[in-house]
N, CA and C atoms as an extended XYZ file, in Angstrom:
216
Properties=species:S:1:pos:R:3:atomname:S:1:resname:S:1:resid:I:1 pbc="F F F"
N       -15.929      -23.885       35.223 N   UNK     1
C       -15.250      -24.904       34.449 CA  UNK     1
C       -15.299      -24.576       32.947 C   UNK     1
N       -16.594      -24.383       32.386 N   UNK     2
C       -16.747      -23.832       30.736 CA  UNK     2
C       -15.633      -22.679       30.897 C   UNK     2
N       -15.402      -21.587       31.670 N   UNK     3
C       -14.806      -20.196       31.191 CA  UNK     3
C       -13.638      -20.504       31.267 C   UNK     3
N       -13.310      -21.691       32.094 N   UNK     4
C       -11.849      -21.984       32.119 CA  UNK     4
C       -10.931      -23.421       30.529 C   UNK     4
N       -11.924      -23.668       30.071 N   UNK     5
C       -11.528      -24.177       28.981 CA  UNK     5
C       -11.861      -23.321       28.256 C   UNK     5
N       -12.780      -22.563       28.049 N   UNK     6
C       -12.435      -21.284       26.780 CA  UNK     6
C       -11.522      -20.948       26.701 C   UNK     6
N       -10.898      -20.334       27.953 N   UNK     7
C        -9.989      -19.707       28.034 CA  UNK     7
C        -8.601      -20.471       27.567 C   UNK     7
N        -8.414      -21.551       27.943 N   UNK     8
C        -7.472      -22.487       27.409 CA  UNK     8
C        -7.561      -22.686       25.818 C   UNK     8
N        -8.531      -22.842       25.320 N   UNK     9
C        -9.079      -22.803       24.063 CA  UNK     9
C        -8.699      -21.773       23.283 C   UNK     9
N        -8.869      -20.675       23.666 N   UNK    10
C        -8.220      -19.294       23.388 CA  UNK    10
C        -7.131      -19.375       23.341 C   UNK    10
N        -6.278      -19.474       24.360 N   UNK    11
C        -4.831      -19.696       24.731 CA  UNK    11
C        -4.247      -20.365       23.497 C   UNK    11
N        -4.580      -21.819       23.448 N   UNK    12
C        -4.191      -22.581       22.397 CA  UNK    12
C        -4.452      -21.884       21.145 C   UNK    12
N        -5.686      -21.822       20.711 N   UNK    13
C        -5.723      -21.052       19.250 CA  UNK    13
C        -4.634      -20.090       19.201 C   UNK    13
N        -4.193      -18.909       19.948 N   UNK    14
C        -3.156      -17.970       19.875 CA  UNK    14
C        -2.409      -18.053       19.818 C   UNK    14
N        -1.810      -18.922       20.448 N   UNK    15
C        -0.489      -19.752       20.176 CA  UNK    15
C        -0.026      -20.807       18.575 C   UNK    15
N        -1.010      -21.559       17.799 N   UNK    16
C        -0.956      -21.634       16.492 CA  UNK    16
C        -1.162      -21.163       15.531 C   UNK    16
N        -1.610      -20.053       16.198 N   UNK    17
C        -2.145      -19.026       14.642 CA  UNK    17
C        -1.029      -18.244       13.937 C   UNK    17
N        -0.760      -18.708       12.989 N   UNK    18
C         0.410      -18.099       12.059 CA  UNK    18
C         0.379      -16.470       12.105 C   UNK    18
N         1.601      -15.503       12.554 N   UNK    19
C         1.772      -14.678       11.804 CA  UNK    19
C         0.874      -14.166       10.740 C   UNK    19
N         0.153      -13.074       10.180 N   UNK    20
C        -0.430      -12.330        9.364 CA  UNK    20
C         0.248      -10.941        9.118 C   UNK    20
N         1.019      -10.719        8.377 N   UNK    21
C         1.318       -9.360        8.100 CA  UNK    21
C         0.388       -8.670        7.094 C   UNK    21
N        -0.089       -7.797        7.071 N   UNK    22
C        -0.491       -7.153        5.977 CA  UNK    22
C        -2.177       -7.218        5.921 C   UNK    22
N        -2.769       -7.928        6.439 N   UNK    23
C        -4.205       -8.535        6.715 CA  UNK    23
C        -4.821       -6.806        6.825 C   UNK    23
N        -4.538       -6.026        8.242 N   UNK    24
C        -4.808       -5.091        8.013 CA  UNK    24
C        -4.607       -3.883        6.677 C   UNK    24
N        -3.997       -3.815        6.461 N   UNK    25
C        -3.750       -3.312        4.912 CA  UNK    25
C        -4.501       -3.052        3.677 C   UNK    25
N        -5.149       -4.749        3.750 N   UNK    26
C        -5.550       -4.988        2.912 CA  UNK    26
C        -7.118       -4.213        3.433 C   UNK    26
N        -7.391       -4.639        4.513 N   UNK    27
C        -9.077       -4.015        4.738 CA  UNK    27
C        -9.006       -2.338        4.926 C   UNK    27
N        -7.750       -1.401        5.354 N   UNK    28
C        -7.884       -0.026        5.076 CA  UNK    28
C        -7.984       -0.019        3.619 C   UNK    28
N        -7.567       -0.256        3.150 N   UNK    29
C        -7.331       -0.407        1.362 CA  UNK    29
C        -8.875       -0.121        0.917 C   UNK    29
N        -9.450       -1.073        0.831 N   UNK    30
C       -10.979       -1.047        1.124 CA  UNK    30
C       -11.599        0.052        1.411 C   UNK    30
N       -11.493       -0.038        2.613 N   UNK    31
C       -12.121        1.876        3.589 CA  UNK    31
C       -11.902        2.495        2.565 C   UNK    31
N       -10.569        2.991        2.317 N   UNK    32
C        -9.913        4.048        1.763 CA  UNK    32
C       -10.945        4.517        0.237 C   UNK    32
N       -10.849        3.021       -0.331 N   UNK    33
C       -11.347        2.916       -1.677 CA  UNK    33
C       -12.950        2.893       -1.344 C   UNK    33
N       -13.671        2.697       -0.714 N   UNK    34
C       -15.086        3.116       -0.329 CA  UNK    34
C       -15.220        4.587       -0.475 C   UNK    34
N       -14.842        5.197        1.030 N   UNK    35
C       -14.928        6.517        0.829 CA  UNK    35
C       -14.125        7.184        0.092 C   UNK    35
N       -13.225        7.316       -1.264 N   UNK    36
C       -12.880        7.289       -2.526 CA  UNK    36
C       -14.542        7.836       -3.329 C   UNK    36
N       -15.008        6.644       -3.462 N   UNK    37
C       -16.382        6.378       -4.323 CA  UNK    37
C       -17.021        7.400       -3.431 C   UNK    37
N       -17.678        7.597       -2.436 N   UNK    38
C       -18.542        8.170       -1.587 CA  UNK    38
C       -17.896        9.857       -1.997 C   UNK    38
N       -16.861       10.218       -1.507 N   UNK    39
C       -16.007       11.152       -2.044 CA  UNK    39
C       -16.389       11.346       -3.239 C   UNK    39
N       -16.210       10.682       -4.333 N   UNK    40
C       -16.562       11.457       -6.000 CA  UNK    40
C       -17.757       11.432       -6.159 C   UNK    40
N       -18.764       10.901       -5.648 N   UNK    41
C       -20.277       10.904       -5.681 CA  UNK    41
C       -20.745       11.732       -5.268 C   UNK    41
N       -20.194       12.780       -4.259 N   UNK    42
C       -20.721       13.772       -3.370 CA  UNK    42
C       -20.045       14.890       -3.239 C   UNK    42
N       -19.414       14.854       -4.410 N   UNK    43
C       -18.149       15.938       -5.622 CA  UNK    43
C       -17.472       15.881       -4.852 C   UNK    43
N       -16.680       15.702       -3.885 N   UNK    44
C       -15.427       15.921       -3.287 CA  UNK    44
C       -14.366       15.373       -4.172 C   UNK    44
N       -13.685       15.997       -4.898 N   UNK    45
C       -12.963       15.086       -5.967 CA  UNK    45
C       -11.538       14.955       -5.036 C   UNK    45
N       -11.139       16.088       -4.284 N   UNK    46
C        -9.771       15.979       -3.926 CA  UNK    46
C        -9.756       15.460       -2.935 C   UNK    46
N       -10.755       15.211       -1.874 N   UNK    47
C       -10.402       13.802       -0.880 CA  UNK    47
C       -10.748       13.073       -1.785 C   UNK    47
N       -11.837       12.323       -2.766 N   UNK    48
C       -11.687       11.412       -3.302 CA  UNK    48
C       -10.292       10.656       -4.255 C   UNK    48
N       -10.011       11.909       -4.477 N   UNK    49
C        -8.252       11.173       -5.580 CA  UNK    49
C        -7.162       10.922       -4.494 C   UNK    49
N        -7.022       11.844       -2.894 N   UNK    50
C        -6.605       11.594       -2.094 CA  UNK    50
C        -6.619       10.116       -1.558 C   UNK    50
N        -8.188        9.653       -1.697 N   UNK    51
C        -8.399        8.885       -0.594 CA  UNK    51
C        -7.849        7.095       -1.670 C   UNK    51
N        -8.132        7.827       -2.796 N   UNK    52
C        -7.913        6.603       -3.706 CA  UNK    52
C        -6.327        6.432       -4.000 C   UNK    52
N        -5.103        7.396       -3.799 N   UNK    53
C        -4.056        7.689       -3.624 CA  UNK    53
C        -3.451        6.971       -2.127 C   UNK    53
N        -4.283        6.932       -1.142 N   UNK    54
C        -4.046        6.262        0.112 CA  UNK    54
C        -4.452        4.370       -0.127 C   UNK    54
N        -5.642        4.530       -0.577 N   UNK    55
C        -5.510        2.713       -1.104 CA  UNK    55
C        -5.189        2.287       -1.981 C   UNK    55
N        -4.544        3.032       -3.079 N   UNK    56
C        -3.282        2.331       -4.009 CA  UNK    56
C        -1.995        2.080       -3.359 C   UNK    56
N        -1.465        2.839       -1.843 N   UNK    57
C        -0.180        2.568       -1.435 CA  UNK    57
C        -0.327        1.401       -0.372 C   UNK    57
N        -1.456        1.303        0.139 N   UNK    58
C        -1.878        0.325        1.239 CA  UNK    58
C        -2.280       -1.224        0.445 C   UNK    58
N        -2.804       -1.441       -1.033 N   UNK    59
C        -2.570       -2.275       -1.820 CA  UNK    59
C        -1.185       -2.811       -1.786 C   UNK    59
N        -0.212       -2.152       -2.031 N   UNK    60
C         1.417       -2.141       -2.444 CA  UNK    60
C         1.650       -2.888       -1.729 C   UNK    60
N         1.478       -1.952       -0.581 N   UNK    61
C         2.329       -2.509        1.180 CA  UNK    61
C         1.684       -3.837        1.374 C   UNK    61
N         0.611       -4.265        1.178 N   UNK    62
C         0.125       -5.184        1.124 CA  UNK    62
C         0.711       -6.461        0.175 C   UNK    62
N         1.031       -6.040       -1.018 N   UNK    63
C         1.196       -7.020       -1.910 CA  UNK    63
C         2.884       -7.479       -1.618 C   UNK    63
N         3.765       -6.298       -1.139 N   UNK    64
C         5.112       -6.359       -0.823 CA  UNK    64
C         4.874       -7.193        0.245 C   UNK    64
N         4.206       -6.875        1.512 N   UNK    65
C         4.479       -7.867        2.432 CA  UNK    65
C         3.979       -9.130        2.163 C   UNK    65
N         3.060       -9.476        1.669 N   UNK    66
C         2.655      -10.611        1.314 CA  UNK    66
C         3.901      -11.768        0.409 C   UNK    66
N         4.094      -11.091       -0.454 N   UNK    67
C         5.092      -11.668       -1.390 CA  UNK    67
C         6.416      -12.178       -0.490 C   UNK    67
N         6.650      -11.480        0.396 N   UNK    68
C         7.933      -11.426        1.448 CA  UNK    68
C         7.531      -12.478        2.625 C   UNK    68
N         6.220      -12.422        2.929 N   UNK    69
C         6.133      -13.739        4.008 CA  UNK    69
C         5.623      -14.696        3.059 C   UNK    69
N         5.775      -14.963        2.180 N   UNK    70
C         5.170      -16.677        1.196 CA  UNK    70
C         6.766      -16.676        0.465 C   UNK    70
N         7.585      -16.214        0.575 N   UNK    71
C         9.319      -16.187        0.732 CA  UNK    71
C         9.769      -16.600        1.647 C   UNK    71
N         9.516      -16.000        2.684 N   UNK    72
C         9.975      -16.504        3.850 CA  UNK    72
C         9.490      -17.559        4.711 C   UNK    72
């Protein structure tokens, strides 16, 4: 009986939970920009400018989609 209202419980939550675009984005962004830092600390400069080059575009994509679903 409990696993079967979780489960309904579940069900329901999934069903109102708004759309999120970009959520992921935002937390590679992060990664990216971590090992960035970890990268220039441990001289790797060219994965580090790489890696900081990958979470400046995942910022973007982030901020574009964001801007586009609080539009829409």
């Amino acid at each position: 009986m409990v696993l079967a209202q979780a489960a309904r419980n579940a069900w329901t939550s999934a069903q109102v939970a708004p759309l999120q675009l970009g959520g992921g984005f935002l937390e590679l962004a992060v990664l990216f920009l971590i090992l960035a830092v970890v990268a220039f600390v441990l001289g790797a400069r060219g994965v580090a400018g790489l890696s900081m080059d990958i979470a400046k575009w995942l910022v973007i994509i982030f901020v574009v989609l964001a801007i586009i679903t609080f539009l829409l």
